[in-house]
N, C-alpha and C positions, 0 to 999 in steps of 0.2 A: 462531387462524386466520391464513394467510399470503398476504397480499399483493404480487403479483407485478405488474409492468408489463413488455409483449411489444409487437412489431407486429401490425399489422391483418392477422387472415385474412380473404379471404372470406367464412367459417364465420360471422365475428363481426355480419353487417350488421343481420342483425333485434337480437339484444343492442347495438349501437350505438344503432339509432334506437329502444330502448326505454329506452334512458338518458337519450338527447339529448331526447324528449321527454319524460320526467318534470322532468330538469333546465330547460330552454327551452321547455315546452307551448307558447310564440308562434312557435316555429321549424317550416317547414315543410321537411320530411325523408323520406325514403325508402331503404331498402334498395339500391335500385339505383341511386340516388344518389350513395349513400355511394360504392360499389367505383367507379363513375364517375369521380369525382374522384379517385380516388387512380388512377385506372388511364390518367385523362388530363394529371392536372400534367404541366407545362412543367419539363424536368430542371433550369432554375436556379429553380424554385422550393423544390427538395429538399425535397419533400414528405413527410410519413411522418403517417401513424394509429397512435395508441397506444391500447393497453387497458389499464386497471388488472384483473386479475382476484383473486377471492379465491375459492379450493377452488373453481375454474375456474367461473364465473360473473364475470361481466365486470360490473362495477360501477362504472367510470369512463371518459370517453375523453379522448381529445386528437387536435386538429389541430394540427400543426408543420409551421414552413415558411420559408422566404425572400421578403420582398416584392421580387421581382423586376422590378417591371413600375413602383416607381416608380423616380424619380431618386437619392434619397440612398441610397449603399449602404450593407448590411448593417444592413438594418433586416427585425426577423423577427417573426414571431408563433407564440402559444403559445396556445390557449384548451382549457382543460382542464374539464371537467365532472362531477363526482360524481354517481349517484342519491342522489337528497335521503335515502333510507331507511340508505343506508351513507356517510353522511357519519359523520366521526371516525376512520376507520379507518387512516388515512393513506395514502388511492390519492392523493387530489389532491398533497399533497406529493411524493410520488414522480413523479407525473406533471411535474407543474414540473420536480423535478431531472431528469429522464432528457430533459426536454426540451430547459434549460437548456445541460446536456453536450452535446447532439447539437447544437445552434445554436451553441456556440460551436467547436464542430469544423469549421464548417462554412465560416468568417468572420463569424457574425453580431456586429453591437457592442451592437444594444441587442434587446428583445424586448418586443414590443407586446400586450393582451390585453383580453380585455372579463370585466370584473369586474358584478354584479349589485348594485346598491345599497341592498344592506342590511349591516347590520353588521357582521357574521359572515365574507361573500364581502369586503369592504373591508378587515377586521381581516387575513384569510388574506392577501392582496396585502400588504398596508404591510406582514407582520412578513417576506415574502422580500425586501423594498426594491422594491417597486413601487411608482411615486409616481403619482398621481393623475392626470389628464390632462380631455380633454373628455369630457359625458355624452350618449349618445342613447338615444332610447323605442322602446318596442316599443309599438304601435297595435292596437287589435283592434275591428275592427267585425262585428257579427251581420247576415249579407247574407242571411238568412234572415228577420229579419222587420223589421229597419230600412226606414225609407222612405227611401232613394236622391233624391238630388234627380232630376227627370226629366228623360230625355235633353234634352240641348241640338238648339238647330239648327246645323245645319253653316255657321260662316261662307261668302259666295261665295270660291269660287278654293285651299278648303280643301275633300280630300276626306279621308276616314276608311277607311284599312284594315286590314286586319291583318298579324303578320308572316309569317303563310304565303300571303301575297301576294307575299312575296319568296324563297319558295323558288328558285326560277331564279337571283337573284344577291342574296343578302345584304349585300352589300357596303357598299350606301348606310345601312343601321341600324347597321354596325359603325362605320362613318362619325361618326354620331349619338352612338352611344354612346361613342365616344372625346374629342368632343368635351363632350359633357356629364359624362360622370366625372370627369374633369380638372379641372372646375369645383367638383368637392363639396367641401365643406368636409372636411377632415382632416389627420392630424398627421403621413400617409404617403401623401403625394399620391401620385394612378394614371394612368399614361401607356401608354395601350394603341396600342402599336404594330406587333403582332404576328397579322395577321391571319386565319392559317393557326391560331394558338393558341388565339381568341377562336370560331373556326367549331367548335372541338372543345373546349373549355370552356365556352364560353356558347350558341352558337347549338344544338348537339350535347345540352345535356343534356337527362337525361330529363324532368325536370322544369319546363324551358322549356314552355310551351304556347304555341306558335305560333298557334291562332284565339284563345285570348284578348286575344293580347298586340297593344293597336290601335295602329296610327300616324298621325297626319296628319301629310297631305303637302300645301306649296303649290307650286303651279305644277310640280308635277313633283319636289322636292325631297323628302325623309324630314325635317319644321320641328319634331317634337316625336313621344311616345312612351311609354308607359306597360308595362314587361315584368309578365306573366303567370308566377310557378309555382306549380304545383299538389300534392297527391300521388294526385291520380289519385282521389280518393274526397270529400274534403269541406272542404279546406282551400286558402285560396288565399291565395297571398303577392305581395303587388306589389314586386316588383325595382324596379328603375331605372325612374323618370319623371323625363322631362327635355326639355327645350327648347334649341334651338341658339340660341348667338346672336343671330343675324339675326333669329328672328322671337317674343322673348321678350316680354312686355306685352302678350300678344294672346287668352292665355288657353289658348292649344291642348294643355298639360300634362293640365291639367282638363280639358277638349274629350277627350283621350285615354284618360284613367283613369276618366271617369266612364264610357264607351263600354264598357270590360272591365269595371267590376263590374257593369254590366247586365247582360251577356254571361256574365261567371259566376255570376250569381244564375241567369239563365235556365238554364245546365247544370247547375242542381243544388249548388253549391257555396255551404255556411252560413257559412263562417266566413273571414272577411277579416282578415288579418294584414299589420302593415306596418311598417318600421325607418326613425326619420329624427333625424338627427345635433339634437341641443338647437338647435344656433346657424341650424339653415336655415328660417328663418320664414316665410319662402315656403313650400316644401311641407307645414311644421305646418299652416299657416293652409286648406291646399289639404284638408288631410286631415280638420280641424276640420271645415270646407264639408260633407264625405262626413257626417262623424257617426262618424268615428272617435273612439276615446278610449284613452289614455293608461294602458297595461295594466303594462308594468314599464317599470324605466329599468336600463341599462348605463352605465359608467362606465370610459373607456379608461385603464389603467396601461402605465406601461413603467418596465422598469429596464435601466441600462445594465449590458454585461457587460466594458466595459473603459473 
């Protein structure tokens, strides 16, 4: 049997997101997600989808790209994923190299990836020269029958809304969100400046859900914020929660994320998933609070390509 690696069709989205979940079951994903993102990258991201397929049955993927949006250039990512059932085969290795070649085509110097920690996924990385880096978890809470701690009362001068309350002008949660990304812990800091790109990457996609995703605001300002995605059926992923600045020690993270998982338990959504860097003991400690636990962990590798 022969294994091939091509670009992404369209054709490919449901075989994508039946790979991506077997491989990531804590990833929340969608078909029209997937061509989303490939259809809306920012051109110096030099985005590309790859498939491994064998006797045309797609049994691997890959996102490839350039982190364009921090400061250090030519820094790129690779995250490749086998279904667990055709692991051995040699899609993932090929997928690496075809990735490899094309990023370093491209200027990339080094290549950044998330590895799954266990042996196996750790052994694959160190033997291409992957060296180890920082680790984050993947979180899963059952919003189906866990007890939710009960909503908060709204501090005075804090009101709670959500962000299709900002349909008319987004602006001020792009605001938000730039300033609190910047802040996350990582080995590829993110400086989002682009806000025409972030309205069609982030605010655009499908799988944003605008009534889940709450904000408090004081005095008129976007102080803190908890992003909502879904796939539309029973799974719910908390994106970005984050507090600006000016109004952090106040609780309002919490105040925000505990608002949308009430909010998506009441729409019917069982399963809360969630990703948070090892080192931000703040948000574990926020997540702990929920009744989240600790379902797999990732492990950042990079190797440099010159």
């Amino acid at each position: 049997m022969t294994v091939i690696v091509r670009d992404f069709r369209p054709s490919d989205a449901e075989a994508w997101v039946r790979v991506r979940r077997a491989a990531l079951p804590y990833m929340v994903t969608t078909p029209e997600q997937v061509r989303r993102d490939l259809a809306d990258a920012h051109p110096d991201k030099r985005f590309r989808l790859l498939v491994a397929e064998e006797d045309g049955e797609v049994i691997g993927t890959a996102q490839v790209g350039i982190a364009y949006e921090t400061p250090e250039p030519g820094q790129a990512f690779c995250n490749p994923y086998t279904r667990p059932d055709r692991v051995g085969r040699g899609a993932g290795s090929l997928l690496v190299r075809t990735a490899e070649e094309y990023l370093a085509g491209v200027g990339a110097v080094a290549v950044h990836t998330w590895v799954l920690d266990e042996p196996s996924h750790r052994a694959f990385a160190e033997k291409r020269g992957y060296v180890a880096s920082r680790p984050a978890h993947f979180l899963h809470l059952d919003l189906a029958n866990s007890a939710l701690p009960p909503l908060q009362e709204v501090p005075a001068g804090v009101e709670l809304l959500s962000a299709a309350d900002f349909e008319g002008d987004p602006r001020p949660l792009f605001e938000a969100d730039a300033e609190t990304t910047s802040d996350e812990p990582s080995d590829t800091p993110t400086e989002l400046a682009d806000y025409e790109d972030w309205l069609r990457t982030t605010w655009s996609r499908p799988g944003f859900d605008h009534g889940l995703t709450s904000v408090a605001v004081v005095d008129g300002e976007v102080a803190a914020f908890s992003v909502a995605e879904t796939d539309g059926l029973t799974r719910y992923w908390s994106g970005m929660t984050g507090t600006r600045r000016a109004f952090r020690g106040r609780g309002l993270a919490k105040l925000a994320k505990n608002d949308s998982l009430h909010r998506a338990r009441a729409a019917g959504f069982t399963d809360a998933y969630t990703g948070n860097d090892a080192a931000n003991g703040p948000m574990l400690a926020i997540n702990t609070w929920f009744g989240y636990e600790v379902c797999a962990t990732e492990v950042r590798h990079v190797r440099r390509l010159t």
